[in-house]
C-alpha positions as CSV (number, residue, x, y, z in Angstrom):
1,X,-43.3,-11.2,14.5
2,X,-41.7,-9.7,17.4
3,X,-43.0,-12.6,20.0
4,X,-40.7,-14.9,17.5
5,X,-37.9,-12.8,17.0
6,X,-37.0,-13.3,21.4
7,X,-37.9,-16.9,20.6
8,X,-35.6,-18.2,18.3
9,X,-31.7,-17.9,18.8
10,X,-30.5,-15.5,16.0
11,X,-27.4,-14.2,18.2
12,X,-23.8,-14.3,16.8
13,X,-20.6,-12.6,18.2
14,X,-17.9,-10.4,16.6
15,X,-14.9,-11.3,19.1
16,X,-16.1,-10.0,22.3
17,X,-18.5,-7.7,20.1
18,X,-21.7,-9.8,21.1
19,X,-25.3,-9.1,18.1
20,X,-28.6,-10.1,19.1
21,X,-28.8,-11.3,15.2
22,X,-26.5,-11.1,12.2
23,X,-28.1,-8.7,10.2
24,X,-25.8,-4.9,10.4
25,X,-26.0,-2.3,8.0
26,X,-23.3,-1.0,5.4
27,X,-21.0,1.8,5.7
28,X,-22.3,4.4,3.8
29,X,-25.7,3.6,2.6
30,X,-27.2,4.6,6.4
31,X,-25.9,7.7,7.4
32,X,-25.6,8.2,10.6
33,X,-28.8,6.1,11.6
34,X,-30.8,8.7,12.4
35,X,-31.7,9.4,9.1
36,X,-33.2,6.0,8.7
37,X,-35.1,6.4,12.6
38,X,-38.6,6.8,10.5
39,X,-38.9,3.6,9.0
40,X,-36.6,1.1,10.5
41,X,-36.8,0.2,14.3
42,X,-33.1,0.2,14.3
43,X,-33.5,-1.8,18.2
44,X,-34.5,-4.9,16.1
45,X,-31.1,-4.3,14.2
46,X,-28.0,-6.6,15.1
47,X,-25.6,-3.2,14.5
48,X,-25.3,0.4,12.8
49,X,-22.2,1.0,10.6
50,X,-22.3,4.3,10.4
51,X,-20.5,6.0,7.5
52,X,-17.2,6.4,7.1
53,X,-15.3,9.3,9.0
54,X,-11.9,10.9,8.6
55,X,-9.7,12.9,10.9
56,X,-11.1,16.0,9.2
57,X,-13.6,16.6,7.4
58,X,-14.4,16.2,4.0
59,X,-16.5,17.8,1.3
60,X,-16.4,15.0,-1.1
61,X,-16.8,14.6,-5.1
62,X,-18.3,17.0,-7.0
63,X,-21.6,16.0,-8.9
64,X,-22.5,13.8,-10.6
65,X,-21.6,11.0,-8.0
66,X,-23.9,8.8,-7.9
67,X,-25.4,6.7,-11.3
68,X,-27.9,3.6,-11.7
69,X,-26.8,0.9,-13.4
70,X,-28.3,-2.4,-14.5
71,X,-28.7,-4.3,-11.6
72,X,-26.8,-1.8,-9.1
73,X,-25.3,1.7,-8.6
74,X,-21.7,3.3,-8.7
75,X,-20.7,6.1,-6.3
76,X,-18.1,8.3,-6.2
77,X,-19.2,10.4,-3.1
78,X,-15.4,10.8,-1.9
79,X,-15.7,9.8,1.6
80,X,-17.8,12.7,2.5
81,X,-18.0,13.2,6.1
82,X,-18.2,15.2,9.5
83,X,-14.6,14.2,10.5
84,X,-14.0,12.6,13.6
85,X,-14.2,15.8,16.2
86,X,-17.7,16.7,14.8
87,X,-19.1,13.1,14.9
88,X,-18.1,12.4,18.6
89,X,-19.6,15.9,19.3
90,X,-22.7,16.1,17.9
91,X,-23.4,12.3,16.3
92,X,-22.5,10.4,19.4
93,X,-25.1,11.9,21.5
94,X,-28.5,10.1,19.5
95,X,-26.0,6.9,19.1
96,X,-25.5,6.7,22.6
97,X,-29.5,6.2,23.2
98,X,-30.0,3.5,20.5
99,X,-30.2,0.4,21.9
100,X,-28.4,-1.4,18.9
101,X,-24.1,-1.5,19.1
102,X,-23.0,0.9,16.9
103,X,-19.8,0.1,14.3
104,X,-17.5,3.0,13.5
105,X,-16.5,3.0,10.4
106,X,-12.7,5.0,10.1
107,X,-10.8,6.0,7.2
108,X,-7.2,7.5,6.3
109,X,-4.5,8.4,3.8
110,X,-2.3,7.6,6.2
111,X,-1.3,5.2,9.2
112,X,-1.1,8.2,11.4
113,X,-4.3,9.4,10.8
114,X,-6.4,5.8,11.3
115,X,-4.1,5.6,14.7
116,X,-5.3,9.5,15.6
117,X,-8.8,8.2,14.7
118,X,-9.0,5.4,17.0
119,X,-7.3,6.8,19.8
120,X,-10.3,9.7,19.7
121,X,-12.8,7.0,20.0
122,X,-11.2,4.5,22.6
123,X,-13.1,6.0,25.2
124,X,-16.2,7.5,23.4
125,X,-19.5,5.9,25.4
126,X,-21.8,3.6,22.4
127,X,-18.6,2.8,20.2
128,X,-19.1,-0.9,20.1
129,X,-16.6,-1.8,17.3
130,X,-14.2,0.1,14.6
131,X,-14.4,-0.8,11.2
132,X,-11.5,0.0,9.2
133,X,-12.2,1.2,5.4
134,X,-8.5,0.1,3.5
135,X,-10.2,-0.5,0.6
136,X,-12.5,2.5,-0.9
137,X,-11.8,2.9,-4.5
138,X,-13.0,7.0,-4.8
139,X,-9.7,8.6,-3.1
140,X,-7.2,8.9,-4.9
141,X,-4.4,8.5,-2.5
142,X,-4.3,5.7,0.4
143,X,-7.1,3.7,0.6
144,X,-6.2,1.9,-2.4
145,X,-3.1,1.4,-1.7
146,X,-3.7,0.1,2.2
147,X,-6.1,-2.5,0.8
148,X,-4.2,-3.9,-2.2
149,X,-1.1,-4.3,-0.2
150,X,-0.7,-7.6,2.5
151,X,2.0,-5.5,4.4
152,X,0.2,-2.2,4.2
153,X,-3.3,-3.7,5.6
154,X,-1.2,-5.5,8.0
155,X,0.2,-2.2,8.9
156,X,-3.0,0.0,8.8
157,X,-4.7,-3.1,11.0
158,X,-2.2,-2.8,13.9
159,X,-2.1,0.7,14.4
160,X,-5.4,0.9,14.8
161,X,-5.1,-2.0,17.1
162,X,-2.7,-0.4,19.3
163,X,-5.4,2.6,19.9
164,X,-8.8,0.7,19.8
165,X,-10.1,-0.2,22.9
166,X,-13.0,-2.5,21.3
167,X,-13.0,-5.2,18.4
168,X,-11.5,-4.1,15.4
169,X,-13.0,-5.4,11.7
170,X,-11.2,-4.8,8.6
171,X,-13.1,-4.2,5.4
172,X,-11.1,-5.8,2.9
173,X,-11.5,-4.2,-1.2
174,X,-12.2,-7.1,-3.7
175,X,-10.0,-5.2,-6.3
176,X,-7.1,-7.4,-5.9
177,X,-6.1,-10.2,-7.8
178,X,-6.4,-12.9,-4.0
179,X,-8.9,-11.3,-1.1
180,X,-7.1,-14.2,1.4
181,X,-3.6,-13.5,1.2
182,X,-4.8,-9.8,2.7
183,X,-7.6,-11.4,5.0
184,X,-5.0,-13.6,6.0
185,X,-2.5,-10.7,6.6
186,X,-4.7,-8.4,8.7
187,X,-5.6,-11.5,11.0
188,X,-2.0,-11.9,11.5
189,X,-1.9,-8.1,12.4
190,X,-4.6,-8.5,15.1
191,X,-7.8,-7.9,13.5
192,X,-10.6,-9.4,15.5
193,X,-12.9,-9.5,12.2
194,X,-12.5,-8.8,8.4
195,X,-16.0,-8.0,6.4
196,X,-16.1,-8.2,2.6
197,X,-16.8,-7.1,0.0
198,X,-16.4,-2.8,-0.5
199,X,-17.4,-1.9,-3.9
200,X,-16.0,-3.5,-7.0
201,X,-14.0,-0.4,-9.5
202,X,-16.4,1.0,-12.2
203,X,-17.4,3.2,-15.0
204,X,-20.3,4.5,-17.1
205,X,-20.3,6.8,-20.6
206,X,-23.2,9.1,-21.5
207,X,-22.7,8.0,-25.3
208,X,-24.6,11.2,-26.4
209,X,-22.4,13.3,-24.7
210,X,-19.4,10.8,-24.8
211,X,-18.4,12.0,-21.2
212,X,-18.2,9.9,-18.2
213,X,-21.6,10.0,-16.1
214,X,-19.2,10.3,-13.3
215,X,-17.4,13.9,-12.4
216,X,-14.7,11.6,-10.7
217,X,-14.8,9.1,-14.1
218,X,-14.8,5.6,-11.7
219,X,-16.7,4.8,-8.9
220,X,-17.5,1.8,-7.0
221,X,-20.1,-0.7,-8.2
222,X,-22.4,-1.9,-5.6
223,X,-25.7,-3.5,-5.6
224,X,-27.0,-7.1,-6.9
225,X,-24.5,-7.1,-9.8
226,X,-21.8,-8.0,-7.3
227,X,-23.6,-10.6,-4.9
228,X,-22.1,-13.9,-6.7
229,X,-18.7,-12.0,-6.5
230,X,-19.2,-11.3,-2.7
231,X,-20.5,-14.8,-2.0
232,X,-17.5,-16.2,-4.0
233,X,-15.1,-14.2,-1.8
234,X,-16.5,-14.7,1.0
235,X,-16.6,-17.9,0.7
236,X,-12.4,-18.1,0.0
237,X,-11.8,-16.0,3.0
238,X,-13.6,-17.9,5.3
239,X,-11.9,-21.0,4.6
240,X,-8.6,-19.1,4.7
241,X,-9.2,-17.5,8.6
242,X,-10.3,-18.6,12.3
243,X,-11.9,-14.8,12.9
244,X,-15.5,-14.2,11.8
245,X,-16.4,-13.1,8.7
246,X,-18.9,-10.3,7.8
247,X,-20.5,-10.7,4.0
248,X,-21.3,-7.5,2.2
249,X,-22.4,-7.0,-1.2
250,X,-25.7,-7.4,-3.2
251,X,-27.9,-8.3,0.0
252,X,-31.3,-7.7,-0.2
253,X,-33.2,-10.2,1.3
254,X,-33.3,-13.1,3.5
255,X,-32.7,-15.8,1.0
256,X,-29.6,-13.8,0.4
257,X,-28.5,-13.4,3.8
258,X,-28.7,-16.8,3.9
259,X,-26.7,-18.0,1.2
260,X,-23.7,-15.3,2.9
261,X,-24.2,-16.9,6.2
262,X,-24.0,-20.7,4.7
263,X,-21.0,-19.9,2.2
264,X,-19.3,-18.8,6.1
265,X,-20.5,-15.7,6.7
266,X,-20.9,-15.0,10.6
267,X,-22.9,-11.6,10.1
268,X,-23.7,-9.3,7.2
269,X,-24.7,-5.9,5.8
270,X,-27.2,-5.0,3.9
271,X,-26.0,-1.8,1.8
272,X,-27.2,-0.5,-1.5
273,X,-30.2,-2.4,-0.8
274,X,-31.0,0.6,2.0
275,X,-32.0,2.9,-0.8
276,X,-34.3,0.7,-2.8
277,X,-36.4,-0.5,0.8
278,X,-35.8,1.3,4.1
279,X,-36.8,-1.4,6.0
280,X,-34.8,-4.0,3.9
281,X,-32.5,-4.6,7.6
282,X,-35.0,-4.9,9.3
283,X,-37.3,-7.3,7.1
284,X,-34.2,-9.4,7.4
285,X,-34.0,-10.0,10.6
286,X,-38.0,-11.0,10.3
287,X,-36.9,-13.3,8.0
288,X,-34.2,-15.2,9.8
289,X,-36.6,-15.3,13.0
290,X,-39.3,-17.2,10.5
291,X,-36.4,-19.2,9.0
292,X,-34.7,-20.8,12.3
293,X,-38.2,-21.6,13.8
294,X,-39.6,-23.3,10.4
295,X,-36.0,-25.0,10.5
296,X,-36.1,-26.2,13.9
297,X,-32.5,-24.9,14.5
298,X,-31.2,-24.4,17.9
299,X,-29.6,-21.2,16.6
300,X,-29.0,-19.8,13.3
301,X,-25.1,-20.2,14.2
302,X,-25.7,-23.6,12.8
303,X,-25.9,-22.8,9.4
304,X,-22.5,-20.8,9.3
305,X,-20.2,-22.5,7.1
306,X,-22.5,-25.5,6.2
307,X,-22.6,-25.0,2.8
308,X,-22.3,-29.1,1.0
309,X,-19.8,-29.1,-1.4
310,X,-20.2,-32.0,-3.4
């Protein structure tokens, strides 16, 4: 399968960000990508998001965090992280070496802090992107407020503009009542790409106990569940902006990639999916490769977008 994959055009580009294929990997369901080293070949990989970091670190939720649910998961991890310092320091290094761009993904409670971020890893060697986390439903100050709020993403996006030295995507939250009006607002604000969708806000009760499963009580629902959701979205917000569009949410295989990619998705991210099959990413990219050749495309950039609506 390798001979086909450097036959068949799978490339895309991220503003100036250029992938070898579409296929990335979601914040927070990969670590660091080393963790995942024995059994993905993360070179055949179009990008790494690495999980979120923060200005300091942070310890995260208590247990119980994370619970199964029918056709998914919700977390409440909290944003656990190295901070920003400690990843630079002693994450950067095995980055650096992977040949596969690596997307940082950057949190904050405040616009300070996401500027701070970016201007600590404007001249960091392997950054390749930022990805800016608005939208995270675990914290309890911030986030939810950046990403429900046209003039606060707006906000967040351009400060982070002003410090970034590479392409900046925003990751919009799909707990608000119209995803384009903020799409719409961060692209004003400079954002060179907006992926979607961060986990949808849930809950699950132990009704022997009658306690929430969760020690935080809500958590963010990812997993299959919210793929039609996701494609729905996505769909909206890429008929609402000219900058690519990265589709997250429920992707697990290349059928589904597919349907992201068609509805106007220009890459995705393959998330909860991560814990279920390690190589899910990678199988992916296998697939597309199999997929554009059978096709006879010229590239798989043909099918962005060409969804037929009757």
């Amino acid at each position: 399968m390798g001979s086909k994959i450097k036959e068949v055009d799978l490339g895309v580009s991220i503003g100036s960000l250029r992938l070898k294929n579409p296929v990335m990997t979601a914040s927070g369901t990969f670590g660091y990508a080393r963790e995942f080293e024995p059994y993905v070949n993360l070179h055949r990989l179009g990008a790494v998001v690495v999980k979120g970091i923060s200005l300091e670190p942070r310890a995260g939720n208590p247990p119980p965090r994370i619970v199964e649910t029918s056709c998914g998961m919700l977390n409440a991890i909290g944003l656990e992280n190295v901070g920003v310092n400690r990843f630079i320091s002693e994450k950067m290094e095995y980055l650096q070496v992977v040949n596969v761009p690596v997307v940082v993904n950057i949190l904050g409670d405040t616009l300070e802090e996401y500027r701070e971020i970016a201007e600590r890893l404007a001249d960091v060697k392997g950054v390749a992107a930022i990805e800016v986390n608005i939208s995270c439903p675990n914290v309890k100050k911030g986030g939810v407020a950046f990403g429900t709020v046209p003039a606060m993403a707006a906000a967040v996006t351009a400060a982070v503009k002003q410090k970034s030295t590479v392409p900046v995507i925003v990751k919009l939250s799909p707990n608000v009542t119209d995803i384009t009006l903020i799409a719409r607002a961060v692209e004003d604000a400079g954002a060179d790409s907006v992926s979607l969708i961060n986990t949808l806000i849930g809950m699950a009760i132990d009704h022997r106990t009658r306690k929430p499963r969760l020690a935080n009580v809500i958590g963010g629902l990812s997993g299959p569940a919210i793929k039609p959701v996701a494609l729905r979205m996505v769909y909206q917000v890429a008929q609402a902006v000219s900058i690519p569009v990265i589709g997250i949410g429920g992707i697990e295989t290349v059928e589904d990639v597919l349907e992201f990619m068609l509805a106007g998705a220009t890459a995705i991210q393959i998330g909860t999916a991560n814990f279920i099959n390690p190589r899910a990413s990678e199988e992916a990219v296998e697939g597309l490769a199999k997929y554009v050749a059978e096709q006879k495309l010229g590239s798989i950039r043909e099918i962005i977008g060409a969804v037929v609506i009757p």
